[in-house]
N, C-alpha and C positions, 0 to 999 in steps of 0.2 A: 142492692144486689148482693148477695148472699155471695161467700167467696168460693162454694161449687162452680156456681158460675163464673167467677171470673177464672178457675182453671179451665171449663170446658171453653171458654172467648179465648184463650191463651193458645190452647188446642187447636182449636180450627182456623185463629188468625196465623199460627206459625206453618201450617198444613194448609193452609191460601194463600200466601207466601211461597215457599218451596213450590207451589204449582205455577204459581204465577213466573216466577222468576225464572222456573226450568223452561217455560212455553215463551221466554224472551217478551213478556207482557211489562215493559217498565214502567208506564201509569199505575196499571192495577200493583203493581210492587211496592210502588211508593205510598198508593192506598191503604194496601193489607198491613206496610211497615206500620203506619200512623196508627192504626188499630193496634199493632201490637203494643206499641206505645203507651197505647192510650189504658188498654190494660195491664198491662205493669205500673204505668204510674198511679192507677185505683190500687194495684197492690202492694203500693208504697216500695216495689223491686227498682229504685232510680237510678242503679247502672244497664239494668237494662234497658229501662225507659229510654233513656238519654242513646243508649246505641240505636234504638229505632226511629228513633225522633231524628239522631243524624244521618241512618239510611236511608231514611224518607225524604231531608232535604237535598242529599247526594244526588239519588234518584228522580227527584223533582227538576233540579238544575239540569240534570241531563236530556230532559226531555221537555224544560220548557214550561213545565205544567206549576203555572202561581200560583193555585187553589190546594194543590197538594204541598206548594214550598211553603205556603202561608200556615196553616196547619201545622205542619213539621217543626214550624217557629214556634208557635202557638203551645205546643207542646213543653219546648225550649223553655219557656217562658211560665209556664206554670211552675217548676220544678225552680225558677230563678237560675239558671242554666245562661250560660251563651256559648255559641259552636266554636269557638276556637280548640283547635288542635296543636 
């Protein structure tokens, strides 16, 4: 993928986000976070990766959703990362 595209993925994952989050949608939040994530760490940006990867597993724990906490790890884990705070 060409890295136009991974700004315009950056674009509409952080603008699906802000939408999702204002409309109190916390799955789809924890989804769009993992996206953001997930482009940023193609963009080798790994403070930011790491901040969506952990508002994804925030998000995920709050509502329960394994498929999105598991991912958020997932993410975690590619970077050699663990969530401590």
């Amino acid at each position: 993928m060409a890295l136009g595209n991974y700004n315009l993925a950056e674009e509409y994952g952080l603008r699906a986000l802000h939408l999702k989050m204002e409309y109190g949608d916390i799955e789809g939040s924890a989804y769009s976070s993992s996206q953001v994530s997930a482009v940023y760490l193609n963009k080798k940006q790994y403070e930011k990766a790491l901040k969506y990867a952990h508002l994804c597993i925030d998000l995920a724990d709050s509502t329960g959703n394994l498929e999105n906490k598991h991912y958020g790890h997932k993410l975690l884990s590619e970077k050699g990362a663990s969530k401590e705070r």
